[in-house]
Backbone bond lengths (Angstrom), bond angles and torsions (degrees), N, CA, C in turn:
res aa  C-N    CA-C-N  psi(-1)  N-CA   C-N-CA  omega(-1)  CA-C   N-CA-C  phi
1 X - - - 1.462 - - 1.511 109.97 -
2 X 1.445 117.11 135.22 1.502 107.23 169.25 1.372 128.34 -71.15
3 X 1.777 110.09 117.76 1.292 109.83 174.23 1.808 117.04 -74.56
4 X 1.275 120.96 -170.09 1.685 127.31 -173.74 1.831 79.14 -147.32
5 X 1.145 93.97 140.59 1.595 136.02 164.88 1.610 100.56 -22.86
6 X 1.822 124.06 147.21 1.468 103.59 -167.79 1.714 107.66 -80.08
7 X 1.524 109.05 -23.42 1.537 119.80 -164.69 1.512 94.37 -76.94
8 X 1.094 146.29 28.66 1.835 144.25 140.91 1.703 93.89 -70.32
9 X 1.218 120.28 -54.71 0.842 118.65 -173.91 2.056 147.86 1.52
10 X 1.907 88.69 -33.01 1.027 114.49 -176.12 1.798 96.25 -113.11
11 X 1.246 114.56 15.79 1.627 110.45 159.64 1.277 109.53 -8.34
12 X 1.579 111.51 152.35 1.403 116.15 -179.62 1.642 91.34 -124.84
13 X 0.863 133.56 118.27 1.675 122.97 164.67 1.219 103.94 -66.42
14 X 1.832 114.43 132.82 1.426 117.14 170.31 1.333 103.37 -74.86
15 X 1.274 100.85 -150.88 1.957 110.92 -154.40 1.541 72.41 -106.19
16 X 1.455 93.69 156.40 1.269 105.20 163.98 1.804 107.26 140.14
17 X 1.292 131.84 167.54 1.608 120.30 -175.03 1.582 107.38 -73.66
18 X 0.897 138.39 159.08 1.197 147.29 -169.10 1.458 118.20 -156.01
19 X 1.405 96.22 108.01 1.312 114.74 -161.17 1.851 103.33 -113.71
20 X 1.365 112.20 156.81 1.259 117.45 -179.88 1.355 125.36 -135.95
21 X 1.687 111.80 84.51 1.123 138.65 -139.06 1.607 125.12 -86.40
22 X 1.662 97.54 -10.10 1.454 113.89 162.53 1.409 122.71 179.36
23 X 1.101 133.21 140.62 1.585 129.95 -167.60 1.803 112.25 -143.20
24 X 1.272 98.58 112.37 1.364 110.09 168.54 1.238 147.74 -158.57
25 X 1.368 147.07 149.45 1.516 137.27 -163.36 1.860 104.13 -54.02
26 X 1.425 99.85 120.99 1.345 86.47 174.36 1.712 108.08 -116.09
27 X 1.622 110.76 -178.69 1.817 101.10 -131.31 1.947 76.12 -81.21
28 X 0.932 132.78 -2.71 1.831 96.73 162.59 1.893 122.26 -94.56
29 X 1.555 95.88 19.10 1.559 105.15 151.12 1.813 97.20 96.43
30 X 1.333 97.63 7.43 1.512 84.96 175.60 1.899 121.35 -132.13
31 X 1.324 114.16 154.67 1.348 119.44 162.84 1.570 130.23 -1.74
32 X 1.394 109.23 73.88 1.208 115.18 -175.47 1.654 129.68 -77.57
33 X 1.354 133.16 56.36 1.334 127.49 179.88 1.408 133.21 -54.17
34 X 1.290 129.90 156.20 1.697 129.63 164.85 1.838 95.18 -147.66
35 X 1.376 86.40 100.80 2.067 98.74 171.74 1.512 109.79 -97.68
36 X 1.410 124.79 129.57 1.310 109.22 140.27 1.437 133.82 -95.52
37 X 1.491 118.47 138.80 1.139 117.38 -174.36 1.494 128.52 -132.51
38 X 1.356 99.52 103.90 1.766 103.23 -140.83 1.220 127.16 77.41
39 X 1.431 125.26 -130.52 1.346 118.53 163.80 1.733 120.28 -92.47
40 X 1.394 120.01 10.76 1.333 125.09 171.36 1.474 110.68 -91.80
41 X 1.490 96.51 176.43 1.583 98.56 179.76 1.769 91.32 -143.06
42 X 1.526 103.90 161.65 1.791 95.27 -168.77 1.530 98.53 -152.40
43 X 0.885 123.42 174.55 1.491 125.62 -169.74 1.484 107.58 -155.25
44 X 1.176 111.39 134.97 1.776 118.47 -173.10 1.969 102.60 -154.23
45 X 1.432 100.84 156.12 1.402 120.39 -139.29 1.689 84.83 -135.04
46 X 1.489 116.46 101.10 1.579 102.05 161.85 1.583 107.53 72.22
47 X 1.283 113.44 24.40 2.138 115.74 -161.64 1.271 117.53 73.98
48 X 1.714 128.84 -14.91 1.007 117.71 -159.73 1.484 103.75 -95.81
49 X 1.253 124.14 149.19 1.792 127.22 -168.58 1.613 98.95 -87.58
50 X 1.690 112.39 137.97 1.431 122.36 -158.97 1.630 80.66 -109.33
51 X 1.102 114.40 -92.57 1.018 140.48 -166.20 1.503 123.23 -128.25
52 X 1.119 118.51 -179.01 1.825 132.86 -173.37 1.513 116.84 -174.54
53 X 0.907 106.88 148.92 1.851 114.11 174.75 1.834 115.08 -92.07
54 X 0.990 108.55 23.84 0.944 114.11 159.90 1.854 127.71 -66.72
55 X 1.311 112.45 -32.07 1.506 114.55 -168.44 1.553 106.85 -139.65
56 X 1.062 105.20 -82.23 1.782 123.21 -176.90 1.581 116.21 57.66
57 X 1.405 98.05 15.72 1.804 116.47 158.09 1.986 108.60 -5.66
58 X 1.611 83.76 -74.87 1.808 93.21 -166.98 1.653 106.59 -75.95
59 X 1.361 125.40 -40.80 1.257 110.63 170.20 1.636 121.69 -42.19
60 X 1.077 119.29 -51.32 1.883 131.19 173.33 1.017 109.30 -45.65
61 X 1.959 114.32 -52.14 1.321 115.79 -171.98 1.419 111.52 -49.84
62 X 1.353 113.15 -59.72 1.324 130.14 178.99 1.278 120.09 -39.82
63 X 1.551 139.55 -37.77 1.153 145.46 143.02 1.322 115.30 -48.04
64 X 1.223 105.57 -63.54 1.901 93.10 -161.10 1.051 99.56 -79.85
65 X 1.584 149.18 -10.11 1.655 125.87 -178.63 1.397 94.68 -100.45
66 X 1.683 129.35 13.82 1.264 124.83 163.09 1.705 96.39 -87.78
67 X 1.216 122.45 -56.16 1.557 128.84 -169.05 1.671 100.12 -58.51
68 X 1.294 135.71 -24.58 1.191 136.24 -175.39 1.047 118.56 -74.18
69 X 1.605 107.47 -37.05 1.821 114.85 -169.76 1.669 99.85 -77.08
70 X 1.363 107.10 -23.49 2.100 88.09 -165.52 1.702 93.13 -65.36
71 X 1.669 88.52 -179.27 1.637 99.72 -164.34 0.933 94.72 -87.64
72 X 1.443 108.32 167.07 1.216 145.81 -153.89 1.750 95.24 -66.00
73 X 1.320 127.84 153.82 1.319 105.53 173.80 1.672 123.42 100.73
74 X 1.709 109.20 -54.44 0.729 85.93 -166.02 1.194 116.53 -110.00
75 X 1.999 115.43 161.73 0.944 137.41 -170.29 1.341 126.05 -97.75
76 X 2.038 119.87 -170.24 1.714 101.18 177.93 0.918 140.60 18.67
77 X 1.500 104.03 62.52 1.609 117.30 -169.30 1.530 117.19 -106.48
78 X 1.970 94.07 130.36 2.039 87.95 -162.19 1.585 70.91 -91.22
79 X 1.560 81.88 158.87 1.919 128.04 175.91 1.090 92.97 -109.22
80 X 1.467 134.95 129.02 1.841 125.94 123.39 1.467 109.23 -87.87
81 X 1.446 107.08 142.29 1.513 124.16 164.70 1.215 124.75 -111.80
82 X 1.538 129.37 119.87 1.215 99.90 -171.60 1.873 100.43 -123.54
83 X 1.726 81.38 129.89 1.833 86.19 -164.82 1.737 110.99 126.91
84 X 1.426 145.70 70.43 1.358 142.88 166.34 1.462 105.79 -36.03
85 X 1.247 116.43 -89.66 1.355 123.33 169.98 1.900 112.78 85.76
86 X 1.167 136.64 -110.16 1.656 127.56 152.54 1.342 102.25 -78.66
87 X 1.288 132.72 -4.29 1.853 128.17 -155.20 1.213 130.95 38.82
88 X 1.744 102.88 39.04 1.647 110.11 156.37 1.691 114.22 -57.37
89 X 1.204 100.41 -29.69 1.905 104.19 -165.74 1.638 103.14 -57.94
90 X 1.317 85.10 -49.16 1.444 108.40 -154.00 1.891 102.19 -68.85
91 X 1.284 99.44 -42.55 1.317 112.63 169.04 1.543 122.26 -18.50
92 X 1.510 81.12 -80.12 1.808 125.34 -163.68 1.712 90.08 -52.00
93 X 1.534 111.96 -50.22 1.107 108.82 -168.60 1.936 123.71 -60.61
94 X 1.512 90.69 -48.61 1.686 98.94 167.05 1.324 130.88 -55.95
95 X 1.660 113.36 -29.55 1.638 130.02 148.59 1.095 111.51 -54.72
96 X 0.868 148.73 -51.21 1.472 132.77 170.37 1.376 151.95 -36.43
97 X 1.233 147.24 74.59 1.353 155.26 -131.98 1.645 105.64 -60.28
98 X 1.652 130.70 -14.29 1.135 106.70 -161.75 1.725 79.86 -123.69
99 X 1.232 145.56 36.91 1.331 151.40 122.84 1.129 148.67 -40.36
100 X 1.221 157.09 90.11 1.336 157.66 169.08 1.065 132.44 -70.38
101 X 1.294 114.48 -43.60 1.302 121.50 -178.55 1.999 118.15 -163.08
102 X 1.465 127.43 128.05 0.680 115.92 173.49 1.433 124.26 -126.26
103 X 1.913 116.96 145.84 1.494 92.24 -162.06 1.404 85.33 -110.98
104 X 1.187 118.00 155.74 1.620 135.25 173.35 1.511 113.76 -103.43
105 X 1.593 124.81 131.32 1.445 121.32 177.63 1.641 100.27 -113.14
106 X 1.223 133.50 122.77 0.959 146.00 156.73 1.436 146.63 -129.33
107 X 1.324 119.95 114.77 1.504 137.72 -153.71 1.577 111.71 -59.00
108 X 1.574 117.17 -54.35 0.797 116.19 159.90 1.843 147.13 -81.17
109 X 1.549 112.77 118.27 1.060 115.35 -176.59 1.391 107.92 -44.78
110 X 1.384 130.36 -49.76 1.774 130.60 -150.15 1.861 89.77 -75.88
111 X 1.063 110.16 -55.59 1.419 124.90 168.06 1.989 104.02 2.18
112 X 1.671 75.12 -80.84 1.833 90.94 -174.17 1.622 120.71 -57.05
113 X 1.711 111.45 -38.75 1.305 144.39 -160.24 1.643 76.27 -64.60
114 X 1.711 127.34 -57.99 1.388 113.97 -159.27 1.608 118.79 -87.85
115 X 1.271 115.96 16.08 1.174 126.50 152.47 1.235 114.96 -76.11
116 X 1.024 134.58 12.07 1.738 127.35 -157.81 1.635 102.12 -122.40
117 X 1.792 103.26 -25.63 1.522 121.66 -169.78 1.727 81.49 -100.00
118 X 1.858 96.91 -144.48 1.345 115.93 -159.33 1.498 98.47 -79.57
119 X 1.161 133.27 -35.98 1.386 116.97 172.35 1.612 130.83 -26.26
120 X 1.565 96.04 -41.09 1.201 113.62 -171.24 1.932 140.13 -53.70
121 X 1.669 76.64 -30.39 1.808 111.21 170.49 1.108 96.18 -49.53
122 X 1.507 125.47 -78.32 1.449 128.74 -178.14 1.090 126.47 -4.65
123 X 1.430 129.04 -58.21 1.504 126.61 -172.02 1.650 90.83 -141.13
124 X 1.453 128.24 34.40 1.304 125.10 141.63 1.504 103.03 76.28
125 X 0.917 105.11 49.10 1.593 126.98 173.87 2.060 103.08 21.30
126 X 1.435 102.13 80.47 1.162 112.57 -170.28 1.481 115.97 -64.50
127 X 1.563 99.36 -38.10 1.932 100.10 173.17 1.157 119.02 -59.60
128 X 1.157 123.90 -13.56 1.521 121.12 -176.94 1.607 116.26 -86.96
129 X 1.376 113.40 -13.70 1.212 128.08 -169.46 1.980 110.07 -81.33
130 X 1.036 114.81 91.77 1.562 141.70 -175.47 1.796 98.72 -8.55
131 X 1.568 127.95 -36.24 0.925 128.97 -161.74 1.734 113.12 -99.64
132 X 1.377 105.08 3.26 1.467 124.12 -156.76 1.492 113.80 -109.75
133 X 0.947 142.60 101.36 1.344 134.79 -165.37 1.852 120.68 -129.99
134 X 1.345 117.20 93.88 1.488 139.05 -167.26 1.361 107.85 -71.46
135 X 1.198 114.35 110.09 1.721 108.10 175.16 1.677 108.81 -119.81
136 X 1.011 125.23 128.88 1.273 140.58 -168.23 1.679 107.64 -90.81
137 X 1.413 108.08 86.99 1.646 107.31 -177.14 1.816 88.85 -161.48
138 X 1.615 85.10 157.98 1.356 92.38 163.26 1.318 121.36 -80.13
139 X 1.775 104.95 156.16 2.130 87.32 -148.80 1.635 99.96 -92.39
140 X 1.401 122.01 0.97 1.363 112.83 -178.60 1.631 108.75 -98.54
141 X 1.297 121.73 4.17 1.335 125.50 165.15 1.181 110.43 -102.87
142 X 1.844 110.83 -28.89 1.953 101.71 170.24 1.218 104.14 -76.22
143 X 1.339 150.23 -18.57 1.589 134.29 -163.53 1.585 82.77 -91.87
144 X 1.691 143.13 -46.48 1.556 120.65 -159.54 1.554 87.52 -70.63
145 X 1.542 146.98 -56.73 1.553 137.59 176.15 1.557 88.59 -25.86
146 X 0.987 136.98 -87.09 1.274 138.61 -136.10 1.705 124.20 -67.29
147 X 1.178 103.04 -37.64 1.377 112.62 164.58 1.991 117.62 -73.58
148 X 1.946 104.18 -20.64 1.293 99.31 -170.74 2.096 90.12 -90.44
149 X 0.745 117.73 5.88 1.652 132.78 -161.56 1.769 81.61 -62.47
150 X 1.711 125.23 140.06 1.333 127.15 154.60 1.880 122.31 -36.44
151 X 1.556 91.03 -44.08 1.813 98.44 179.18 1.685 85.80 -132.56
152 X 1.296 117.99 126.46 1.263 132.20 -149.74 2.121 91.27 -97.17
153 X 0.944 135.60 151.54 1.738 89.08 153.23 1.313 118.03 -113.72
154 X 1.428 106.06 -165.99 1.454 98.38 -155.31 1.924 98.92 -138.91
155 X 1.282 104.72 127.00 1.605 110.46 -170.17 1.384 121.60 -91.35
156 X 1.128 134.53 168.61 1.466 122.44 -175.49 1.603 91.27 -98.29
157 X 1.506 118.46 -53.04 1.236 122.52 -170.60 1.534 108.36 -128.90
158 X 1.614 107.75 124.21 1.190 92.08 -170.51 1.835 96.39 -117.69
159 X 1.553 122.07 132.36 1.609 119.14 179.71 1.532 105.21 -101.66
160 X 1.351 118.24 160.11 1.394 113.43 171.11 1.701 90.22 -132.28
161 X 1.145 114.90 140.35 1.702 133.93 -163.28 1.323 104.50 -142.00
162 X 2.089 135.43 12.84 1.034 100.42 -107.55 1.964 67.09 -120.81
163 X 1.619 113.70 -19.27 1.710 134.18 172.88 1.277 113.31 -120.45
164 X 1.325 114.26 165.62 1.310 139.89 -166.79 2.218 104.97 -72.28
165 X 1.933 78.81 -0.67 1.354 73.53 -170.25 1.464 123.22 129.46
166 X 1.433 152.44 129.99 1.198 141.80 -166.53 1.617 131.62 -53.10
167 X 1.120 101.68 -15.67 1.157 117.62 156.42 1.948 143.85 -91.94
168 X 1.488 92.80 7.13 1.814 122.89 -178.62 1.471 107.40 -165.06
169 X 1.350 107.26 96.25 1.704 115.81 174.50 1.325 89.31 -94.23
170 X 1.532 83.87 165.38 1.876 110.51 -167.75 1.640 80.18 -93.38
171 X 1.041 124.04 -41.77 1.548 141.49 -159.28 1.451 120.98 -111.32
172 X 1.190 127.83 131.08 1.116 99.87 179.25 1.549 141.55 -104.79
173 X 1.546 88.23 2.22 1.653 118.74 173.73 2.252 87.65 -70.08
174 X 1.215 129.46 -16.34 1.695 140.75 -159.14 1.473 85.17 -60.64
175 X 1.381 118.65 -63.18 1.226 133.34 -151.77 1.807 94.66 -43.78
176 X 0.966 117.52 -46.79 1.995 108.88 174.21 1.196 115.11 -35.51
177 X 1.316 125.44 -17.72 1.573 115.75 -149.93 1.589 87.87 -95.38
178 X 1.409 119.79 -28.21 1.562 114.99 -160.66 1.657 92.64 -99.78
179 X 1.236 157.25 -30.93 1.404 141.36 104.80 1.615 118.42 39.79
180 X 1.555 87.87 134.31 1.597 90.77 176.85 2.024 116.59 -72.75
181 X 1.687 80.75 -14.14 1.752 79.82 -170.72 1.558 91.64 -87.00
182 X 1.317 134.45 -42.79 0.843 117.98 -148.74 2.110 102.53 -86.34
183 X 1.074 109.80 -31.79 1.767 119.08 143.75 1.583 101.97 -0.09
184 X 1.958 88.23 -79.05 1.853 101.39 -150.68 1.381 84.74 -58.38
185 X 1.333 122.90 -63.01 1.690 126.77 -167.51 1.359 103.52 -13.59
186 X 1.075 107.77 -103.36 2.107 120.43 160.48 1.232 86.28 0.09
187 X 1.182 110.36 -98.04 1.945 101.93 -145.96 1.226 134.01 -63.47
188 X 1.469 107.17 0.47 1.311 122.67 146.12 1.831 125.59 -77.79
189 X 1.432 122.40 -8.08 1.175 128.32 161.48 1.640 111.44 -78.28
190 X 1.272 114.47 -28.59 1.715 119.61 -164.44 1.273 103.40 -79.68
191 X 1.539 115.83 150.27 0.969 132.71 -176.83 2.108 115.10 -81.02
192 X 0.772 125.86 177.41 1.360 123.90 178.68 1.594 103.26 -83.12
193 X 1.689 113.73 114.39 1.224 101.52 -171.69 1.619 118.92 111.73
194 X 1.443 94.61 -22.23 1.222 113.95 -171.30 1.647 133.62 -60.23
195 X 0.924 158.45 -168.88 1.576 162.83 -136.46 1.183 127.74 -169.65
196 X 1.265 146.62 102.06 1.857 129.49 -168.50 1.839 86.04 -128.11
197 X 1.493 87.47 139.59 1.574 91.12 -178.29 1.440 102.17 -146.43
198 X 1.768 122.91 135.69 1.227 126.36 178.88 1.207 121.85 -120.60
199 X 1.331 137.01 129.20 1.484 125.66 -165.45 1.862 108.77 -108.64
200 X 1.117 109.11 130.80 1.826 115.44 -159.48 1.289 92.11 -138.90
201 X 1.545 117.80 156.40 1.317 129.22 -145.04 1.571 90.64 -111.63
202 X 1.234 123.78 5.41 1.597 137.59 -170.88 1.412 121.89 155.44
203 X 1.289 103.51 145.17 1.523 110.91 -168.76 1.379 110.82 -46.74
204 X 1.559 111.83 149.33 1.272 134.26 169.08 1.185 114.78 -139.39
205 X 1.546 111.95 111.61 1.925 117.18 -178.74 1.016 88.98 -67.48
206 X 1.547 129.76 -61.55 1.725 125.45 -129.68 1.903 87.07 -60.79
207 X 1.123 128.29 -57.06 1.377 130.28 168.19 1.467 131.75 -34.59
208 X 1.282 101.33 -61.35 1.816 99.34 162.71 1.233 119.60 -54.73
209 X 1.126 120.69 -45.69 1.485 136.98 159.55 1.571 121.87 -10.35
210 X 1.656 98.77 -73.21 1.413 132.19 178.39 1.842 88.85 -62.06
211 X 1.331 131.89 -69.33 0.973 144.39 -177.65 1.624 105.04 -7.96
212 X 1.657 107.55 -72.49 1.298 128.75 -163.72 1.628 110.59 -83.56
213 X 1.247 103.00 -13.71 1.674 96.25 168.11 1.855 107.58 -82.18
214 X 1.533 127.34 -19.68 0.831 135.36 -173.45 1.564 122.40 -100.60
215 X 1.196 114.08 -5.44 1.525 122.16 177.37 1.472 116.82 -150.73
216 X 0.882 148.02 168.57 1.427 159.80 -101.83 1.798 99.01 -152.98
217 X 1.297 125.27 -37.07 1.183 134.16 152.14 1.889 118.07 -137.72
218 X 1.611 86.31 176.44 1.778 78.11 -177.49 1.431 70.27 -175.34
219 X 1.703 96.66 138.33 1.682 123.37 163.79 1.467 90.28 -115.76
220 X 1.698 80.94 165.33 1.866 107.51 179.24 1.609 104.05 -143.47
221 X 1.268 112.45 122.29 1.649 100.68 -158.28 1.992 87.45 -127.52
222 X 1.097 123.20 151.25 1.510 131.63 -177.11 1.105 94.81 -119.25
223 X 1.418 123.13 127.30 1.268 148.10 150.55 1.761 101.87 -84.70
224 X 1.314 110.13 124.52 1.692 113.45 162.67 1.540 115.42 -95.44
225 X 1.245 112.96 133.04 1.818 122.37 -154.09 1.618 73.67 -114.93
226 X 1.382 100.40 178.68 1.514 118.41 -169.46 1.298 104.25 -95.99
227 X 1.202 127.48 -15.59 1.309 109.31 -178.31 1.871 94.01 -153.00
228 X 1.502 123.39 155.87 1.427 121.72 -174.89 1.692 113.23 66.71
229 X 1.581 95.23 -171.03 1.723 99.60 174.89 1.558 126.84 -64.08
230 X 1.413 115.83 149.42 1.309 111.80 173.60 1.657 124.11 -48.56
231 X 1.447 101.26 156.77 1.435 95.43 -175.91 1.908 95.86 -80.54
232 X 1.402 95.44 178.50 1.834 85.34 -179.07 1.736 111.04 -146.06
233 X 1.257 119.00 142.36 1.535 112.22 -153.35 1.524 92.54 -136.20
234 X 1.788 119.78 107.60 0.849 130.90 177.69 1.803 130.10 -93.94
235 X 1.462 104.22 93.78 1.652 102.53 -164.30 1.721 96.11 -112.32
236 X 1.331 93.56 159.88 1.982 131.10 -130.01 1.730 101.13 -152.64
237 X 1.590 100.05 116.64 1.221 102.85 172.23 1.311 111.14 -136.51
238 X 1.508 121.60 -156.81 1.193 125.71 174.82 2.001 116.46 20.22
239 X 0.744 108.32 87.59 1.851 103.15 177.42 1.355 112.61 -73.55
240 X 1.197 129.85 124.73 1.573 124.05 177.18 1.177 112.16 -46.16
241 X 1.660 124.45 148.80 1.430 113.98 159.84 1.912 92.60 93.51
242 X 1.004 110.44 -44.59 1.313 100.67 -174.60 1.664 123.01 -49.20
243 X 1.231 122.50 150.48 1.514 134.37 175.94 1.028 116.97 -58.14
């Protein structure tokens, strides 16, 4: 599930009715909420504020300056996302004209379940959309399925939405993904041409770092949030070793 940065933490709820629209253990053992408040909807973990549909600025970014970088040309392009969350990601991605298909990894069951109710308005009830496909697993056991798969597949752009960032996993098996093994993993899912993009609640050298020993280029793009450090959008090309 996509987490938000820990300093939200002290969220302020605006004015407005505030309703509390479902509550339950979710599978990393903690306090699962979905409030609406006003016309938003928000999600918090243990009291602490995850997210809201209020903005999702850097999630989009993260998509479309992934959909921007492939080459010129090309078309029917699969997305993986990893993380539903409000389904801005997922959104941005199905808006997109040079898209085909996108698959979504998401940890939490209730997560998906509240896309189906009012959550769903938010980003236009993306699972339902023929090209969109939600799988409910944790995403560092669906990417080893996927790479051990006979015909593995292979993404044009792949985002991970799925932690606060390499430096705060939701999970703690997460921490692989920012890993040199878990690196190669990825770039063995990408397509030729392909895109890997990570969204972090603030810069991380030791990560970019790893980044550039592992690929051939690497952007670092700043999203400015309304309040605190920029958000930060880590895109990944060329993988060494690759064909």
């Amino acid at each position: 599930m996509e987490q938000r940065r820990p300093e939200r933490a002290a969220y302020t709820v605006p004015e407005g009715e505030t309703v509390t629209l479902d509550r339950v253990t979710g599978e990393t053992g903690g306090d699962l909420v979905l409030r609406r408040v006003g016309a938003h909807y928000e999600i918090y973990s243990n009291g602490v504020f995850l997210m809201d549909t209020r903005d999702g600025t850097s999630e989009r970014e993260m998509v479309r300056t992934g959909l921007a970088a492939l080459p010129r040309g090309r078309s029917l392009s699969r997305v993986l996302i990893g993380g539903l969350g409000v389904g801005f990601s997922a959104r941005e991605a199905l808006d997109h004209p040079r898209v085909a298909r996108v698959d979504v990894v998401e940890l939490e069951p209730r997560v998906i379940a509240w896309h189906d109710g009012e959550l769903g308005e938010a980003a236009g009830y993306v699972h339902r959309d023929p090209r969109c496909r939600v799988h409910n697993a944790d995403i560092v056991r669906w990417l080893d399925d996927a790479r051990a798969a006979p015909d593995p597949p292979r993404y044009d752009v792949i985002c991970l939405d799925t932690d606060n960032g390499p430096d705060w996993t939701v999970v703690e098996g997460n921490g692989r993904l920012y890993e040199d093994a878990g690196l190669e993993g990825l770039g063995e899912l990408m397509a030729p041409g392909g895109l890997l993009a990570f969204w972090s609640a603030n810069a991380a050298p030791a990560f970019e770092r790893a980044l550039r020993g592992r690929f051939a280029s690497v952007e670092v793009v700043e999203v400015p949030v309304a309040r605190g450090v920029p958000d930060v959008v880590y895109l990944a090309r060329g993988p060494h070793g690759a064909a």
